[in-house]
Each structure stands twice: as structure tokens, then as C-alpha cells.
KOLDO-157392 format. One record per atom (N, C-alpha, C, CB): residue in one letter; x, y, z. Coordinates in pm, whole numbers, plus 50000, padded with zeros to 5 digits. Glycine has a CB too. Example, Ala and Ser with C-alpha at 12.3 -4.5 7.8 and 13.67 -1.06 7.14 Angstrom:
! residues 2
A513194943150780/A512304955050780/A513204967050780/A511314955350905/S512854977550708/S513674989450714/S512905000350787/S514084994050572/
***
This chain:
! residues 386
X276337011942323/X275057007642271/X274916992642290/X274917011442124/X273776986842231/X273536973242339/X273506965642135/X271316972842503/X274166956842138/X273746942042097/X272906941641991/X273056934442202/X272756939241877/X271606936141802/X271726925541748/X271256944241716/X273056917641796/X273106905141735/X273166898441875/X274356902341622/X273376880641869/X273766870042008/X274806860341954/X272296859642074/X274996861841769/X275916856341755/X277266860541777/X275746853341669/X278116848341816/X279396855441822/X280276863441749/X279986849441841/X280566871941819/X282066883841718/X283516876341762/X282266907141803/X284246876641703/X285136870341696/X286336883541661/X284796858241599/X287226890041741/X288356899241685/X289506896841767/X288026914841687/X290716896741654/X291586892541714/X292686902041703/X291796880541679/X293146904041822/X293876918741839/X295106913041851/X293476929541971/X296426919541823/X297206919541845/X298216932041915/X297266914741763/X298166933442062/X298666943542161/X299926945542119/X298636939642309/X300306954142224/X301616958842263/X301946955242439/X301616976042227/X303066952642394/X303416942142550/X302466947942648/X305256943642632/X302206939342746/X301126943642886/X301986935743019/X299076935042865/X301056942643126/X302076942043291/X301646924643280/X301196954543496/X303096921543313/X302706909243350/X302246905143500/X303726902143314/X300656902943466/X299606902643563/X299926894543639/X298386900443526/X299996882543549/X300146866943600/X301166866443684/X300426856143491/X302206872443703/X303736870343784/X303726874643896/X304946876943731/X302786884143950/X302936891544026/X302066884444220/X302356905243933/X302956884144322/X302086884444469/X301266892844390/X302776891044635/X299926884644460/X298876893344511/X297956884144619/X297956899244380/X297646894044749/X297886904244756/X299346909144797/X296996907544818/X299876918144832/X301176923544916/X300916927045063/X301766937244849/X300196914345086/X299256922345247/X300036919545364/X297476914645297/X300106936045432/X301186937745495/X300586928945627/X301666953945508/X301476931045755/X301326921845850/X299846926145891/X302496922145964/X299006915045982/X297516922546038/X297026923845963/X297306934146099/X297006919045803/X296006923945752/X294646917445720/X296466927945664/X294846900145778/X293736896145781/X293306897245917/X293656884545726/X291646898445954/X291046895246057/X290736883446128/X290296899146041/X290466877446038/X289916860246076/X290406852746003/X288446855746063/X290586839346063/X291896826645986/X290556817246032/X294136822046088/X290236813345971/X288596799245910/X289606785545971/X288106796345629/X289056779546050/X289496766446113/X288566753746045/X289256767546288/X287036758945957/X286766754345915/X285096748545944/X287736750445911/X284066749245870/X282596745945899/X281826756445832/X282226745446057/X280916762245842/X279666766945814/X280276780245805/X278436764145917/X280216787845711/X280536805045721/X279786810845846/X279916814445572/X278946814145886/X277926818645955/X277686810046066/X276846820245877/X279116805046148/X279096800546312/X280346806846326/X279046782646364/X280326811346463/X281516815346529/X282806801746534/X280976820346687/X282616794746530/X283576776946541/X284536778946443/X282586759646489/X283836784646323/X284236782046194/X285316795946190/X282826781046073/X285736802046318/X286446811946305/X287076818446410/X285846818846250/X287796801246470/X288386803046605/X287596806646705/X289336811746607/X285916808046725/X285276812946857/X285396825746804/X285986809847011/X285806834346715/X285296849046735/X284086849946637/X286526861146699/X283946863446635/X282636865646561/X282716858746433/X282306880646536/X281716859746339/X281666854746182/X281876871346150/X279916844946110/X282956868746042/X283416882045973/X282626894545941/X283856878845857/X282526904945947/X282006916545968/X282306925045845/X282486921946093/X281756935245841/X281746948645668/X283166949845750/X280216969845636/X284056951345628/X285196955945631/X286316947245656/X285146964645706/X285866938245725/X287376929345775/X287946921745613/X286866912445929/X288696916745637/X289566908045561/X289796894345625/X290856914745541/X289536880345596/X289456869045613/X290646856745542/X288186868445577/X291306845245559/X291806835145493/X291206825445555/X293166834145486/X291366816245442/X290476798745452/X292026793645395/X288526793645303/X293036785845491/X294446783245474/X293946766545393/X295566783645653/X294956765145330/X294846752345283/X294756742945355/X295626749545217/X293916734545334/X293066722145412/X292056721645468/X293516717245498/X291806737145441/X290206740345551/X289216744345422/X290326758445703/X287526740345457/X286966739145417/X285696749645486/X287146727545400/X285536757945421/X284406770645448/X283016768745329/X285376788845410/X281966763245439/X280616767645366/X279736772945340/X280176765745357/X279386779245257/X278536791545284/X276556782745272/X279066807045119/X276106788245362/X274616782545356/X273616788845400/X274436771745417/X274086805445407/X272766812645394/X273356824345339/X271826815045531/X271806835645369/X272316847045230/X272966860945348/X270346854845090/X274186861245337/X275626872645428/X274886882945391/X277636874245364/X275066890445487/X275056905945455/X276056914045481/X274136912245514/X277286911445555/X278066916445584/X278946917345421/X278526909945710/X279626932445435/X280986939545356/X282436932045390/X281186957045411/X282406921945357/X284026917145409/X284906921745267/X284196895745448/X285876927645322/X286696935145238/X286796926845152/X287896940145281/X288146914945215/X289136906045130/X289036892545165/X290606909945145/X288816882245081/X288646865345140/X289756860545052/X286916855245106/X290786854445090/X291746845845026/X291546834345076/X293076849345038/X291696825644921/X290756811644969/X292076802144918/X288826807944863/X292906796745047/X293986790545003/X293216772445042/X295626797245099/X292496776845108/X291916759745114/X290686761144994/X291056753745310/X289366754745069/X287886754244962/X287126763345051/X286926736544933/X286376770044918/X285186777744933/X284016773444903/X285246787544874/X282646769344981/X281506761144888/X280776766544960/X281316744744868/X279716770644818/X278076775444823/X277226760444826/X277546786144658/X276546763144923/X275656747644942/X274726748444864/X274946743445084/X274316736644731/X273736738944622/X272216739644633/X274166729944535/X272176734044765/X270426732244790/X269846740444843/X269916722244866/X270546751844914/X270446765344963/X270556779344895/X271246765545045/X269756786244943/X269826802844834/X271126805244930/X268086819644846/X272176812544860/X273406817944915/X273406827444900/X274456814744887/X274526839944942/X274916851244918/X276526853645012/X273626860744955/X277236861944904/X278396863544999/X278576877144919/X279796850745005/X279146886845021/X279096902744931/X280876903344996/X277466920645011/X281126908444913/X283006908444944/X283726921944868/X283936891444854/X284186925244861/X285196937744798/X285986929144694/X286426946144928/X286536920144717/X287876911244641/X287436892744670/X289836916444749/X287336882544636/X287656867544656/X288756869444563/X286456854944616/X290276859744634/X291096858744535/X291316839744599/X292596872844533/X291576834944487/X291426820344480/X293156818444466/X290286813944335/X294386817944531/X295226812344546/X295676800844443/X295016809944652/X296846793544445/X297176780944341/X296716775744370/X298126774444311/X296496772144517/X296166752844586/X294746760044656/X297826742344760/X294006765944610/X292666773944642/X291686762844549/X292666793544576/X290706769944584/X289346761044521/X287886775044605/X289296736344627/X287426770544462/X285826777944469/X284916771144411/X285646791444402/X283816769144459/X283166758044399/X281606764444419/X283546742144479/X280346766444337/X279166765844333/X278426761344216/X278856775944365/X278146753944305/X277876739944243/X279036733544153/X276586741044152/X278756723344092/X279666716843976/X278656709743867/X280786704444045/X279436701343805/X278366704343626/X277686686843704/X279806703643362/X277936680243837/X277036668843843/X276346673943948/X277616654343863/X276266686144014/X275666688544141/X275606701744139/X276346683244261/X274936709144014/X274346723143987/X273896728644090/X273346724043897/X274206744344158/X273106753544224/X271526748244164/X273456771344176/X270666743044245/X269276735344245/X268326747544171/X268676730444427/X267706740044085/X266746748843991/X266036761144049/X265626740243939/X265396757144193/X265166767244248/X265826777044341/X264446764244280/X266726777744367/X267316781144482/X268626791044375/X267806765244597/X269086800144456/X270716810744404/X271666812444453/X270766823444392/X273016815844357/X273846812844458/X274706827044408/X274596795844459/X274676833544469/X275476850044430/X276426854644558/X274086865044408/X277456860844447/X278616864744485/X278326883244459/X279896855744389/X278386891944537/X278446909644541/X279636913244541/X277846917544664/X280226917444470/X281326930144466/X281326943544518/X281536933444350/X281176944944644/X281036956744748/X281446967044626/X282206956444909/X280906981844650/X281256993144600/X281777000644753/X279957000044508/X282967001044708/X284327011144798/X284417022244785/X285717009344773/X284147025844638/X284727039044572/X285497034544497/X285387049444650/X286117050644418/X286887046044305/X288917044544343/X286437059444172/X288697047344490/X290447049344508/X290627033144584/X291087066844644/X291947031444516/X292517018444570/X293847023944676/X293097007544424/X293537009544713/X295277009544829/X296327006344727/X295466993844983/X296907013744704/X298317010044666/X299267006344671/X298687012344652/X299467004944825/X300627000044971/X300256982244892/X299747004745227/X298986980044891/X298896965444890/X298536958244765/X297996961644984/X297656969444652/X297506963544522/X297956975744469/X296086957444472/X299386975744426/X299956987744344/X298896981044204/X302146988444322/X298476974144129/X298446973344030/X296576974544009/X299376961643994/X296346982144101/X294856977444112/X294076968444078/X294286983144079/X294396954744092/X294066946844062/X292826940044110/X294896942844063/X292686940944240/X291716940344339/X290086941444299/X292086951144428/X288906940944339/X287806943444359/X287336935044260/X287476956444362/X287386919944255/X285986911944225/X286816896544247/X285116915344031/X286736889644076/X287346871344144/X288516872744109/X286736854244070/X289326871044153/X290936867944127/X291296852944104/X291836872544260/X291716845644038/X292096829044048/X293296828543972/X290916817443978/X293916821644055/X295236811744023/X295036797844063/X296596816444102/X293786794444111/X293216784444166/X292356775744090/X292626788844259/X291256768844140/X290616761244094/X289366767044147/X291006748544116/X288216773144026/X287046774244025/X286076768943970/X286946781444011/X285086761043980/X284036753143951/X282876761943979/X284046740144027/X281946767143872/X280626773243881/X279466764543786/X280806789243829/X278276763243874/X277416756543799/X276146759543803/X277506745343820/X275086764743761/X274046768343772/X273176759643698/X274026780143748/X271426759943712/X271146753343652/X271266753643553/X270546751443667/X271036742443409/X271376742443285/X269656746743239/X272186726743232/X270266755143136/X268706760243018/X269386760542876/X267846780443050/X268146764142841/X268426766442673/X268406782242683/X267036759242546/X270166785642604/X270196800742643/X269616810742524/X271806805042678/X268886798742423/X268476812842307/X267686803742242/X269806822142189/X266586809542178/X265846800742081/X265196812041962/X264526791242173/X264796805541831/X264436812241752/X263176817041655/X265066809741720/X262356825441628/X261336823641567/X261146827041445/X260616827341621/X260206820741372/X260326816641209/X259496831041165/X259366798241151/X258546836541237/X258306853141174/X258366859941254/X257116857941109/X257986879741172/X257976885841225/X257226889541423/X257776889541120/X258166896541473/X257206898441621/X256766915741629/X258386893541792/X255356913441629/X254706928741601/X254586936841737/X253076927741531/X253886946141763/X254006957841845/X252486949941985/X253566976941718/X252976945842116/X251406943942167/X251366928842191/X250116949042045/X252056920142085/X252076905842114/X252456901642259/X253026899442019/X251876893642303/X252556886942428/X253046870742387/X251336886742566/X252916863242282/X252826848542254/X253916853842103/X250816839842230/X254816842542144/X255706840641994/X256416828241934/X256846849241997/X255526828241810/X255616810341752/X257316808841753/X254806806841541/X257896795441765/X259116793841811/X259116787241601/X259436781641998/X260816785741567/X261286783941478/X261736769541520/X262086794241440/X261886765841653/X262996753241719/X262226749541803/X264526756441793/X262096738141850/X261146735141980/X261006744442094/X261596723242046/X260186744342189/X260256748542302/X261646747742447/X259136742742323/X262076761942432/X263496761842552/X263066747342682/X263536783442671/X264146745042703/X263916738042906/X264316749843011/X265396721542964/X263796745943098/X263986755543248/X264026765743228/X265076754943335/X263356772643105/X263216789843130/X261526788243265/X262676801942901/X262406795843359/X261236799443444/X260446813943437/X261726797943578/X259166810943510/X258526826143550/X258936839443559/X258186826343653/X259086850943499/X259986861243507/X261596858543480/X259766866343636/X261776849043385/X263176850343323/X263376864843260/X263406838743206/X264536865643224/X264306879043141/X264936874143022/X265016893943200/X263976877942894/X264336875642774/X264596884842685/X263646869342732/X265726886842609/X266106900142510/X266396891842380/X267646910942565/X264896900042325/X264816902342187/X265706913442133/X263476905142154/X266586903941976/X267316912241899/X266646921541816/X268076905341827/X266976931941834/X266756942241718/X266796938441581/X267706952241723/X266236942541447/X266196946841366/X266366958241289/X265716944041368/X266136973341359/X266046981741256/X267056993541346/X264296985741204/X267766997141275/X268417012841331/X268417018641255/X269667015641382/X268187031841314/X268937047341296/X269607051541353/X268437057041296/X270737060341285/X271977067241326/X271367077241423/X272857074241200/X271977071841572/X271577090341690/X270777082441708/X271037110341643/X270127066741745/X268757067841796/X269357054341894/X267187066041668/X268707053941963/X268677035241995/X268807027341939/X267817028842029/X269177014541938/X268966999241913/X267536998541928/X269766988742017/X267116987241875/X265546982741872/X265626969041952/X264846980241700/X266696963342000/X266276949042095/X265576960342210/X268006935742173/X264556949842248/X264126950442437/X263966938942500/X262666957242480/X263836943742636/X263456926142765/X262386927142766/X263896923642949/X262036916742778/X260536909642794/X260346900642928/X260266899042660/X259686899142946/X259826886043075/X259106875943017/X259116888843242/X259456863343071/X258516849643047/X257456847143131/X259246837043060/X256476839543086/X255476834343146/X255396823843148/X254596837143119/X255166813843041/X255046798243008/X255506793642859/X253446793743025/X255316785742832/X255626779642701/X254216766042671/X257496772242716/X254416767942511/X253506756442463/X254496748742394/X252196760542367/X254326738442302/X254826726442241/X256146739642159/X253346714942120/X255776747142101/X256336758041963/X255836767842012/X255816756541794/X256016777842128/X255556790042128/X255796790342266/X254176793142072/X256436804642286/X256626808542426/X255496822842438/X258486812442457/X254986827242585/X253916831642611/X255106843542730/X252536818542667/X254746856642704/X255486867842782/X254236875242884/X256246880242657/X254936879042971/X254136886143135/X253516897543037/X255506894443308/X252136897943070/X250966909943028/X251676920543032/X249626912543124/X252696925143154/X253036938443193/X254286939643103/X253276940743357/X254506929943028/X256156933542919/X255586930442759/X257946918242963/X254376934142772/X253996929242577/X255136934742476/X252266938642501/X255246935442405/X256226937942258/X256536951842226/X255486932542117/X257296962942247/X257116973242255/X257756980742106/X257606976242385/X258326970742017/X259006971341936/X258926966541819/X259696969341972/X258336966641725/X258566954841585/X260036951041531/X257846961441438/X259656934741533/X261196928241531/X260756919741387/X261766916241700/X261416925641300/X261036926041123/X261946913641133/X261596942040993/X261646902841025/X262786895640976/X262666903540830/X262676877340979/X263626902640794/X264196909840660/X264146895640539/X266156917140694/X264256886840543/X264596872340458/X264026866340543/X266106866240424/X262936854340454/X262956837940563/X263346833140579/X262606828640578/X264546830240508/X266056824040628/X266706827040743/X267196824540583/X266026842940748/X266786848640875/X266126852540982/X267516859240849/X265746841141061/X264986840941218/X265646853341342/X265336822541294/X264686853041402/X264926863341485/X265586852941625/X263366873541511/X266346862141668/X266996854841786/X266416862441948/X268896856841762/X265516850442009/X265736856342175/X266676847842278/X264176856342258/X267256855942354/X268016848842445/X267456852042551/X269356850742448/X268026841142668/X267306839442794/X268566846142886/X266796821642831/X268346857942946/X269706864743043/X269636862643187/X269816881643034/X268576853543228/X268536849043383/X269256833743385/X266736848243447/X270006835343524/X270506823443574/X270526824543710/X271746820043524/X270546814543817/X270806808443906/X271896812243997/X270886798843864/X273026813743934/X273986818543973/X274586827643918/X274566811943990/X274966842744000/X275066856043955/X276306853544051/X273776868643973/X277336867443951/X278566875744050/X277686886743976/X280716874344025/X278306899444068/X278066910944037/X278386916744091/X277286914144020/X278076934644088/X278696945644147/X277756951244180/X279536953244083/X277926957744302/X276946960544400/X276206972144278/X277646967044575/X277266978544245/X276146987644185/X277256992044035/X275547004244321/X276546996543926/X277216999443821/X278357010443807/X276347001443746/X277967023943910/X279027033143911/X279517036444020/X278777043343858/X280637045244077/X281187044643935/X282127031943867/X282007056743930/X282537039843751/X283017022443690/X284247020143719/X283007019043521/X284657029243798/X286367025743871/X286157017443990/X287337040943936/X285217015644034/X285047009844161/X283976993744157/X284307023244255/X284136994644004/X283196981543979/X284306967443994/X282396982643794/X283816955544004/X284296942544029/X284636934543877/X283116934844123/X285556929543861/X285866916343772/X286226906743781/X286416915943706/X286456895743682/X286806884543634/X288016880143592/X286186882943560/X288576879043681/X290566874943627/X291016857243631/X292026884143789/X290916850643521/X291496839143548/X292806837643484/X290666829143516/X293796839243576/X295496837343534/X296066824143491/X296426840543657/X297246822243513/X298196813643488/X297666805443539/X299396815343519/X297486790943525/X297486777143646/X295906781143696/X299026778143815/X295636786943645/X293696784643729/X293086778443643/X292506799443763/X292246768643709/X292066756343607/X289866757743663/X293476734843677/X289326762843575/X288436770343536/X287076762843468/X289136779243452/X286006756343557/X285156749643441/X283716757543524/X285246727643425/X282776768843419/X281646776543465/X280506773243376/X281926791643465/X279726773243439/X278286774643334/X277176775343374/X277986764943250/X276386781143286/X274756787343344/X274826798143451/X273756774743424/X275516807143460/X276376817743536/X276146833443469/X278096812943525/X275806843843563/X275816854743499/X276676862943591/X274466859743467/X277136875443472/X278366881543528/X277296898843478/X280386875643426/X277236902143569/X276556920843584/X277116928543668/X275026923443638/X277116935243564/X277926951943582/X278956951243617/X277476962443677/X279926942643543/X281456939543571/X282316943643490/X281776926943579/X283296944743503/X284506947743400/X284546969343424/X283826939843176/X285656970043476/X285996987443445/X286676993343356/X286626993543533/X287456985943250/X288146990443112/X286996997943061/X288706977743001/X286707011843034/X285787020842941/X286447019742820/X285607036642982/X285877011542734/X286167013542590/X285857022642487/X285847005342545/X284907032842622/X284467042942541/X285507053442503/X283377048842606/X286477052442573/X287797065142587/X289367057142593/X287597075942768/X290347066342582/X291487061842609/X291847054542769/X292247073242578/X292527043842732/X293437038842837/X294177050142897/X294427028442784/X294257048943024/X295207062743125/X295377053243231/X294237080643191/X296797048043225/X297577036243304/X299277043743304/X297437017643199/X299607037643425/X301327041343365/X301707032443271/X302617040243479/X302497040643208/X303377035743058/X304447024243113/X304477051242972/X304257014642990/X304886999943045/X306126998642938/X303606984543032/X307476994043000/X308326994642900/X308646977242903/X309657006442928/X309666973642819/X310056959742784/X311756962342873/X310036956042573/X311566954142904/X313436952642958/X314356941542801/X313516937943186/X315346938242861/X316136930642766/X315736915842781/X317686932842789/X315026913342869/X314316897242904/X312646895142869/X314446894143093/X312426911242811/X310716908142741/X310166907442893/X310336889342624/X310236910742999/X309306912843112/X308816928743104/X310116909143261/X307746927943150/X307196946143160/X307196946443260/X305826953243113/X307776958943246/X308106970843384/X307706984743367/X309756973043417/X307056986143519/X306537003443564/X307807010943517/X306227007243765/X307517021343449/X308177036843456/X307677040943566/X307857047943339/X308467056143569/X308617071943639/X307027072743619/X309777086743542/X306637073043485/X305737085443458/X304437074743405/X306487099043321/X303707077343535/X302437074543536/X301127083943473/X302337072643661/X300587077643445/X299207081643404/X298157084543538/X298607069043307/X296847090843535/X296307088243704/X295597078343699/X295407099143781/X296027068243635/X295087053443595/X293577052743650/X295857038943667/X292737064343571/X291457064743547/X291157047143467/X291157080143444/X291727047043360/X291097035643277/X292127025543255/X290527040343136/X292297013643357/X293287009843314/X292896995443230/X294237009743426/X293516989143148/X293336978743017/X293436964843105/X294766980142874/X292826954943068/X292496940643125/X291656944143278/X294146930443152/X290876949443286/X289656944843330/X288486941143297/X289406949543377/X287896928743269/X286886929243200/X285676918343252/X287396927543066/X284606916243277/X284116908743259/X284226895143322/X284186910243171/X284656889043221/X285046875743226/X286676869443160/X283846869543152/X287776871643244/X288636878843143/X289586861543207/X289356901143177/X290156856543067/X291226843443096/X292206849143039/X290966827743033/X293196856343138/X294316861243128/X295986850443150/X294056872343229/X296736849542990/X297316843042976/X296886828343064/X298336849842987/X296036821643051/X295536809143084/X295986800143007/X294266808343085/X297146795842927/X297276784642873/X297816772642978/X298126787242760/X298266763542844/X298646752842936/X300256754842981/X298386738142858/X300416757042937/X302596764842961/X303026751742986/X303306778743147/X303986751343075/X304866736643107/X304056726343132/X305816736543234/X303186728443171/X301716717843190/X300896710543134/X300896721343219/X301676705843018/X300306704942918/X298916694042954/X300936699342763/X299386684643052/X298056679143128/X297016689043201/X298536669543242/X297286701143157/X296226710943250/X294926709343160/X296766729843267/X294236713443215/X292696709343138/X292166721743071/X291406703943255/X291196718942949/X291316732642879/X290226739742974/X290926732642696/X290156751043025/X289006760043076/X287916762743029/X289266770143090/X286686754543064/X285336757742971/X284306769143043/X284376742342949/X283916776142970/X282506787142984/X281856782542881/X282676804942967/X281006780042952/X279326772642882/X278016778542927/X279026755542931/X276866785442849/X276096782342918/X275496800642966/X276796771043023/X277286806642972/X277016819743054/X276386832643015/X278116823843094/X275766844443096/X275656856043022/X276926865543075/X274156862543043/X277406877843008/X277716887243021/X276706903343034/X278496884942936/X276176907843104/X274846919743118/X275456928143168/X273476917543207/X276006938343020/X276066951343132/X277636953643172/X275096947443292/X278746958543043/X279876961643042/X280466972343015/X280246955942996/X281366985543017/X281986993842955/X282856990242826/X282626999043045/X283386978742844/X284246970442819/X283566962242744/X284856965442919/X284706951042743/X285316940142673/X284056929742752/X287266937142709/X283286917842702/X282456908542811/X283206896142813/X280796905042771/X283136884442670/X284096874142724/X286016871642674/X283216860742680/X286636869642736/X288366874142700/X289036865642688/X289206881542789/X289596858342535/X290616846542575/X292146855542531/X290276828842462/X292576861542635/X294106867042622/X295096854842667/X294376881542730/X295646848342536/X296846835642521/X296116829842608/X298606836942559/X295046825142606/X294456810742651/X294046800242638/X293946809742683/X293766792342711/X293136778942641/X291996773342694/X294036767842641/X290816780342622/X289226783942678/X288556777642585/X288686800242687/X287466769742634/X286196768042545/X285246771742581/X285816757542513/X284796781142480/X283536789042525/X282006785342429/X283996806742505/X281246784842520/X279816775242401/X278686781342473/X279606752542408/X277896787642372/X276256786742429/X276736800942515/X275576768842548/X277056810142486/X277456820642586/X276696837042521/X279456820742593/X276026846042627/X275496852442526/X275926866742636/X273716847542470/X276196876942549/X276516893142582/X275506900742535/X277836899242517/X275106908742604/X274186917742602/X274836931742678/X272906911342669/X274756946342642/X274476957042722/X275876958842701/X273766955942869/X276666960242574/X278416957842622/X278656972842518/X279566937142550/X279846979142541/X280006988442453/X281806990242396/X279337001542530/X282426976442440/X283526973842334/X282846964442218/X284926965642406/X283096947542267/X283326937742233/X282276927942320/X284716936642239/X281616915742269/X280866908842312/X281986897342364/X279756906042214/X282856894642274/X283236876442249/X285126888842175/X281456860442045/X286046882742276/X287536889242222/X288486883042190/X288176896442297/X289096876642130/X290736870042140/X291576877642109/X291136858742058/X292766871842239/X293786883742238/X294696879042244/X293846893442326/X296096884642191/X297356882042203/X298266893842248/X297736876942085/X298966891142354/X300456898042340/X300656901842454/X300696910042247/
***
């Protein structure tokens, strides 16, 4: 079920040991398994890829450390796998697109669209696709299925333009309205057809939630104005005058996503590990994360050795649902021997549209602000240990 709140949930779990993600090669890619080795320039010239073609649906690609790959128009090609041991950059003044099966960002890697002094440009997008494969993985090369969306042990920088991601109004919003008096000044940079989701107020058991989307039109000094074709389909009661109704703004600039929502074994995520040093914002993440929180975990069973490392058993599960995929997930991200590492900020972002878990600090060291989940059916906002 979807959201009736935007404030944060806050739960803090305490597991039972899990695979240690962070330790592990990835990928295990046997010999031949990339197609093209990036010498460096423009994604979309042959130069930039030894004189052969620009990468094709299916191949697998590396950008080796020291080389610099830019992306500056919108790909259509399925490239399986991109390992980005040098830099990856979306040109901020350009609409981009790159559709991929897997990006995995290496230690001495870098991904960059935009950064927080040189944002993806107000008008213009910069999106990343998570090819849909199906639901069976290679195992020869990601026993741990780890594969299919961002992988980082690296350095990722995401920046979209900056808005105001929620604002509030001082009364009720009735059935038919298109105009709604604001509680707080008027948002910045919500544009034309943003999409805005109003929180619910009222349930019944067996029925729906009462939030819906609306789209934007304009704004006055205290009052935002919604598209004729999305008027109010819902009455959004305040219950107390202390207690304003909350809309949030779920469009941004810069999107990852998955090509398509099902099935959810074959959907794309968000893994930031050990040593990936992580600063995102104004960023949306859709139809990501494959942990179904609707049902049991079905993974092979993980035991502890005498050194506290987890290790595969015999007796597997057919890992329909397996645990830490999610979203937006900072997996064991602290600072460890490092403590000059910088803390990892998400600012700014949405989560739209999870089975799962949307934002994840498992033993990390994350600041998360201004971040809003919608469409999720674990957890909006998680902290985790163990």
C-alpha cells in the first residue's frame, strides 16, 4: 500500500548475520567478457572505443582507470555490463540517457551527473535504465546475484536540479479544486507537469489509501494552481489546525530506473558498499529494489564460521527473494580504518515505487535530508544493523 505520511519512519532492526556483500570480486568475469575497452571521449564516437563500433544491446564494456567517458546524448542501445574503473560523465547541459543491465563503479571508479556546483541544468535530464533481462541470472559470474542496476565501491556524485521537495497547506483540500492555499511560502523550481502526491487522510480497512497525483501548473505568492485534467479526486480532511496537510513534489531531473516494474526478480538497484564515497541529490530512484517484503526471504541459508565471516551452505533456497536489495541501499558504508572518509549525503531525493525497503543505512555513515518515499510496501526510511 502507498504512504499516507512523507514524514520520516525511522526502524531499527537488528539482523542475523548477512553475506558479506562488501568482500566479495565483483564481477567474476571470466576471460572475453568485456567487448569494448573506452580509450576515452564522447560515448557515442567510434575513437572513444579503439575505432570499433560504440557499444551495442548486449555487449559488456570497461572505462580502465585514467580514461574518461562522456555521455552527451540520449543511448538506446542494451549494453549488458559497464565497469567504470576510470570516470563516467553525463554532460549537464545535455538531455542524457544510458540504458545498461548493471553500472558497477569500481574503488578508483567515479560516476558523476552533475555535482552539487554544476547540477544536471533545470531544463534538460539525465537518466540511467536498468535493462529488463528476465528473472534468471548468470551464476558462473554473479553467484550472488548481485548484478542488475548501480553497484559502487567507487565514487558517485549525482546532482539534479535543486527544488523544494514538499510544502504544506493550512486547510482542508475538497473534491474538484484545482488551486491550494499554501501554509509556507510558495515551492522553487517546481515546473509544468511535476507530479505532486497529496497525503491521505482517511482509511478503511480492504480499501485504498486516500493520497493521489496531481500535476502542477503554476504557483502564486501562497498558493499553488494544478493541470485542469488532474483536479482533486479525493477530500484531504485536516483533522486539527495544527495538523497541515503535506504535498510532495516526486519529479526530478535526474532519474535511475528500471526499464519496467516486473517482474521484480529482474528489476535494478542501489548498492553503495565499503569505501564508496557517495554525495546525491534531487535524484529519483523508480521501480527499484527486488527484496518483496510482501513474503518470505528464499536465499541460501548463511552460516557464521569461527572468524564471524558468512558462508554459503549445501542447501540453498531457489533464491526467488533474496534480502539487501533495495532501492537506495548504503551497505556497510562506514568509515572503517578511514576515518577521513567523508560522511555519504542523500539530499533532496525520491524513492517511487518499491516491493521493498526505499532508503537503507545498513552500518553506515549517511546523511539523509529532504528525502521523500512514496509507492513502498516494506519501509520508507530503514536503519540497519548486523
Amino acid at each position: 500500500m502507498k504512504s499516507n505520511t512523507f514524514r520520516t519512519i525511522l526502524i531499527l532492526l537488528f539482523c542475523w548475520p548477512m553475506v558479506q556483500l562488501s568482500g566479495q570480486t565483483f564481477p567474476n568475469s571470466p576471460t572475453g567478457f568485456y567487448h569494448r575497452t573506452a580509450t576515452g571521449g564522447n560515448w557515442n564516437q567510434t575513437s572513444t572505443w579503439g575505432n570499433q563500433t560504440v557499444p551495442g544491446t548486449g555487449q559488456s564494456v570497461r572505462i580502465p582507470q585514467g580514461v574518461t567517458v562522456v555521455v552527451t546524448n540520449l543511448n538506446s542501445a542494451e549494453v549488458k555490463f559497464i565497469r567504470v574503473e576510470g570516470t563516467l560523465i553525463f554532460r549537464p547541459t545535455l538531455n542524457t540517457k544510458l540504458t545498461a543491465e548493471t553500472i558497477y563503479i569500481a574503488s578508483q571508479g567515479k560516476l558523476r551527473m552533475g555535482t552539487a556546483t554544476r547540477p544536471i541544468a533545470v531544463n534538460r535530464t539525465a537518466e540511467i535504465v536498468f535493462s529488463n533481462s528476465g528473472p534468471a541470472f548468470n551464476t558462473i559470474w554473479d553467484a550472488r546475484e548481485i548484478s542488475r542496476g548501480l553497484i559502487s565501491d567507487g565514487q558517485v556524485v549525482i546532482a539534479g536540479s535543486a527544488k523544494t521537495n514538499r510544502v504544506e497547506c493550512d486547510n482542508s483540500i475538497q473534491l474538484g479544486q484545482t488551486s491550494i492555499n499554501l501554509h509556507l511560502p510558495a515551492p522553487t523550481n517546481w515546473r509544468v507537469n511535476d507530479e505532486l502526491a497529496i497525503a491521505g487522510t482517511q482509511f478503511k480497512q480492504g480499501t485504498h489509501h486516500s493520497d493521489e497525483i496531481v500535476r502542477f501548473l503554476s504557483k502564486g505568492a501562497t498558493q499553488i494552481n494544478l493541470q485542469g485534467s488532474t483536479p482533486i479526486q479525493k477530500p484531504h480532511l485536516r483533522v486539527r489546525t495544527d495538523m497541515n496537510l503535506h504535498i510532495a513534489n516526486l519529479t526530478r531531473n535526474v532519474i535511475l530506473r528500471s526499464e519496467s516494474a516486473s517482474p521484480i526478480k529482474a528489476r535494478g538497484h542501489a548498492m553503495f558498499r565499503a569505501g564508496s564515497d557517495v554525495d546525491i541529490r534531487y535524484a529519483s530512484f523508480i521501480d527499484l529494489g527486488r527484496t518483496d517484503k510482501t513474503r518470505a526471504l528464499n536465499e541460501r541459508i548463511i552460516t557464521v564460521n569461527g572468524t564471524g565471516t558468512g558462508q554459503f551452505t549445501n542447501i540453498p533456497g531457489d533464491s526467488t527473494n533474496r534480502r539487501g536489495r533495495y532501492s537506495v541501499h548504503f551497505h556497510m558504508n562506514g568509515p572503517g580504518p578511514n576515518v577521513n572518509k567523508p560522511t555519504a549525503s542523500v539530499i533532496g531525493c525520491v524513492v517511487r515505487g518499491t516491493p521493498g525497503w526505499g532508503f537503507v543505512n545498513h552500518s553506515s555513515n549517511v546523511f539523509f535530508k529532504d528525502n521523500i518515499c512514496y509507492d513502498f510496501k516494506g519501509a520508507g526510511f530503514v536503519t540497519e544493523a548486523g
